[in-house]
N, C-alpha and C positions, 0 to 999 in steps of 0.2 A: 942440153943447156938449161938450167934452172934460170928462173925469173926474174933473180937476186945474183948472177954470176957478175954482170958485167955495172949495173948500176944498183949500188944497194939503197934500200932508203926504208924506213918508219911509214906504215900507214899511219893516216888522220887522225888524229887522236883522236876525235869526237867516234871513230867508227868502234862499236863491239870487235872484243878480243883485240884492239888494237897495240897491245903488252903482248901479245904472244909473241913467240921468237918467229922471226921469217923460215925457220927451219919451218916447224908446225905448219905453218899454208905450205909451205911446199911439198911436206908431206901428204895431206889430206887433198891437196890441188893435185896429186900425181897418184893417187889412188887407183886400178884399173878395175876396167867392169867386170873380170873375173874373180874379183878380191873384194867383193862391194858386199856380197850376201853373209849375213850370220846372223846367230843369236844369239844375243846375250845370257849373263846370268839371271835373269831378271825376268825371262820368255819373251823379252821383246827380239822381232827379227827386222831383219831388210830384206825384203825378196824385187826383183827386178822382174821389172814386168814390159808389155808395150803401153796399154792403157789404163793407168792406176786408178780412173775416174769412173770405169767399167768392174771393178773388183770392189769398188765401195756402193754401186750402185746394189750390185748382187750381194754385197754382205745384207746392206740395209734390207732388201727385199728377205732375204731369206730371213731375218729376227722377227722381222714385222710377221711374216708367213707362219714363223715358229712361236711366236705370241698366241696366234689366232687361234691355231691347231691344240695347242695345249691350254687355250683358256688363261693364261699367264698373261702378267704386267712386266712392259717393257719403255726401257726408257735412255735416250740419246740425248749427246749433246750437238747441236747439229752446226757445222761452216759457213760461212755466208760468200761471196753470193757463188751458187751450185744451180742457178736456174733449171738448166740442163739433166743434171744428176735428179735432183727433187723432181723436175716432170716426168722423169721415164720411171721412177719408182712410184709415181700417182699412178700412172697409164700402167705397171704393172700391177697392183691392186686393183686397181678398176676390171681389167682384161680376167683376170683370177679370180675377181667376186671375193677377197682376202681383206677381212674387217683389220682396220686399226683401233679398234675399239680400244685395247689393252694399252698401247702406245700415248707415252708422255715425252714430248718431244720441245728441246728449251735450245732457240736459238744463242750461240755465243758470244756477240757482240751486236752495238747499232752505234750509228753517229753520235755525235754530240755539238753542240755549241764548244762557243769559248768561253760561253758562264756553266757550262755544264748540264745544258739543259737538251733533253735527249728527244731524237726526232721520230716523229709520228708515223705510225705506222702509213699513212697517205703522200709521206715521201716520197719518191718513184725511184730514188737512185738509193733510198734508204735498204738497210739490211735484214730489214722484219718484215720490210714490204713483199721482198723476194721469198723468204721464207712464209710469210701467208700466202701470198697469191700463185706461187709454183710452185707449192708443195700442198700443204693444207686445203686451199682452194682448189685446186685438179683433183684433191681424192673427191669421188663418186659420193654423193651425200649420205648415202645408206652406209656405207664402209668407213665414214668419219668418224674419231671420236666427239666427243664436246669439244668445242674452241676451245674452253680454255685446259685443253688438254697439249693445248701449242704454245707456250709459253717463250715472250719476248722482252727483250729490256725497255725499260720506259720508265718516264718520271717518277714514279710510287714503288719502283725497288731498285732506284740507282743507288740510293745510299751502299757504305762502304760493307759488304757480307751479307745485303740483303737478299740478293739473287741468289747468290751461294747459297744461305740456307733453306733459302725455299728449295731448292735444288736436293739438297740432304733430308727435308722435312718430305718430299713429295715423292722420293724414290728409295726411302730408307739407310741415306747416309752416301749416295754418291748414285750415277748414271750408271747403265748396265754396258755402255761405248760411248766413247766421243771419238766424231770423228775431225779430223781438220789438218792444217797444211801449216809450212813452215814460212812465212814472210820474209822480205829480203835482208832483213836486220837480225833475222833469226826469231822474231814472234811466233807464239801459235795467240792463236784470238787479237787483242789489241794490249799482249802481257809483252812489253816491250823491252828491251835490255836499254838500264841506264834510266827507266822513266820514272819519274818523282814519286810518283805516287805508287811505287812497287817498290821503295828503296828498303833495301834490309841488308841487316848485319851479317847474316852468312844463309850459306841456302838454304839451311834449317827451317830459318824465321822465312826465308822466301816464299817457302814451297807450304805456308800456314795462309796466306793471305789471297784473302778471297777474291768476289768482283769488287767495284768499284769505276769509279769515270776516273778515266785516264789521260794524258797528255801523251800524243801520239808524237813520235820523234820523226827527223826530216827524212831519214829514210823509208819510214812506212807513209808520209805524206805523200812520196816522190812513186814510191810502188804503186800505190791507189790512185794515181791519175793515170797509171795505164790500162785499167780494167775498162771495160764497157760502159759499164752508170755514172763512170765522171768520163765519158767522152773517149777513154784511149788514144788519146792525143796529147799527154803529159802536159793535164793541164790543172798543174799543184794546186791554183788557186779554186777548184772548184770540189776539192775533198777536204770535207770539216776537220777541223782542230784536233776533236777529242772526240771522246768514243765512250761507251759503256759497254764494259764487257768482265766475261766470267776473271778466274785471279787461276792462279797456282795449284790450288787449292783442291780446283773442282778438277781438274786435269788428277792430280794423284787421287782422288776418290775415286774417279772411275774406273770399273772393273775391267775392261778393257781399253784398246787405241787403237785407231785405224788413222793409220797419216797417208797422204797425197804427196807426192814431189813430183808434178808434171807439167810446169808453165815454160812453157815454150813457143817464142814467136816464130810466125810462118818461116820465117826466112833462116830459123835454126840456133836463134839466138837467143839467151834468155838468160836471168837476174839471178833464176835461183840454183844454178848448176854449180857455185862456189858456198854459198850457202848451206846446201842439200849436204856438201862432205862433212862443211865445219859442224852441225848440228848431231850428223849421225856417226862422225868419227873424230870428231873432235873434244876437246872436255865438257863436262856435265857442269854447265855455268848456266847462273844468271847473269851472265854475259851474251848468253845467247839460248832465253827462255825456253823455247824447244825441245832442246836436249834432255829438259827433266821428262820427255816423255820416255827415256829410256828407262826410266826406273822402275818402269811397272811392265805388265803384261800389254803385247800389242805389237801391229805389225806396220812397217812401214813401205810402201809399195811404192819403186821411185822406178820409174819412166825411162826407156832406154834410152830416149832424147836427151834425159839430165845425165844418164850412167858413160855415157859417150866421154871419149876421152879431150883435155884442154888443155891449155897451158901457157908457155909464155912464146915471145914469136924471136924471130933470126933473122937479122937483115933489114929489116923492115916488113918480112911478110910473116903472115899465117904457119904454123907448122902447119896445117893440111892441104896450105900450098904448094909446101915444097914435092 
């Protein structure tokens, strides 16, 4: 029984891809986990995995390792907040004696005001804060590069491409990987579908435009009261407005992509398991910014919890009830 058999209706219009035909979710919402892996024309893939947060741990380590060993400069774009992820790649450099000297590492977004004014690395629930202090600050002092080899958004490069092109100016015209995850509206970084300040004429001009401070929409407000630094108790009013973060832009420079699909709460439930299909099986829109990661090389590692099957219910209960 499809989800649309017995009462049809229009999502919300305010939601991304909300003009898609009900056929299209229903396709992409009925996808099975044996029909999930490929790859594109493009080299990008989808591989299913258990722990997608343990495959980018070990990517990071190994470029970082492979910088050191060959004397090479390497440079990431790195997810916020990854507490977790970033200390076990400190403690593996530390444990290895494995310099990051070579490594330029540019966090991809931080809060903002609602005048636009970006918050201070002494934030504690801020996103530069996590990214200095459990990643940069855990590596071993001898194995560091210079600070300002850690680069984060803040007041003197929010203006509109100024990040961006430090970014192209510091690593020769794009990052060597970014890594990041798909949000519940379909973002990667704070690149929002539908938000003003990324509005363009076709995905052309989209996928030109750099950072800038952005106005974050209800659903990425509504997603970030779940996390940890605002509480994980959905409490919207304690997650800032707007945001500074990377654009379109810096996503297609980079020479590689490493994406996450693994948010799942304890009890098996989770935001981005309808998301996770529309993004990686659905059309290549700025309707749902994400998707232009398919356009390049890079692998997408999405979690047996999200690849798990879902759908619409019968009777009033669960299909996994019955």
């Amino acid at each position: 029984m499809g989800l649309y058999d017995e009462f049809r209706f229009k999502p919300a219009p305010w939601l991304p891809h909300s003009e898609l035909p009900l056929e299209e979710f229903e396709r992409v919402r009925n996808i099975k986990r044996e029909d999930m892996e490929y790859t594109n024309e493009n080299g990008y893939s989808v591989k299913v995995v258990i722990d997608p947060t343990l495959c980018m741990v070990q990517d990071m380590f190994y470029r970082i390792l492979k910088s050191d060993l060959e004397d090479k400069p390497f440079s990431m774009i790195c997810p916020n907040q990854w507490p977790g992820a970033y200390s076990a790649v400190a403690e593996m450099l530390n444990k290895f004696n494995i310099s990051a000297r070579n490594v330029h590492a540019f966090a991809m977004d931080e809060w903002a005001d609602e005048n636009g004014n970006v918050a201070p690395l002494t934030y504690g629930a801020g996103l530069g804060y996590s990214f200095m202090n459990h990643f940069y600050g855990r590596i071993r002092e001898d194995l560091r590069p210079p600070v300002d080899h850690w680069h984060t958004l803040n007041n003197d490069n929010k203006g509109d491409n100024v990040y961006s092109d430090m970014i192209d100016e510091i690593t020769g015209g794009g990052v060597d990987v970014i890594y990041t995850a798909t949000g519940w509206p379909g973002h990667t970084a704070f690149i929002d579908p539908r938000c003003e300040e990324f509005a363009a004429d076709s995905l052309e001009e989209f996928l030109q435009l750099g950072s800038r401070v952005a106005t974050q929409i209800p659903l990425t407000v509504c997603e970030n009261s779940l996390f940890a630094p605002m509480g994980g108790s959905g409490d919207v009013w304690a997650v800032p407005p707007r945001s500074a973060t990377i654009g379109p832009r810096d996503v297609m420079h980079a020479k590689e992509r490493v994406e996450l699909h693994n948010f799942v709460n304890a009890d098996g439930t989770s935001w981005q398991r309808m998301i996770s299909r529309l993004e990686l099986y659905g059309p290549i829109s700025m309707e749902c910014p994400a998707s232009i990661l398919r356009l390049g090389k890079g692998t997408c590692y999405v979690s047996e919890a999200i690849a798990k099957p879902f759908g619409s219910w019968e009777y009033g209960r669960a299909l996994g009830d019955l």
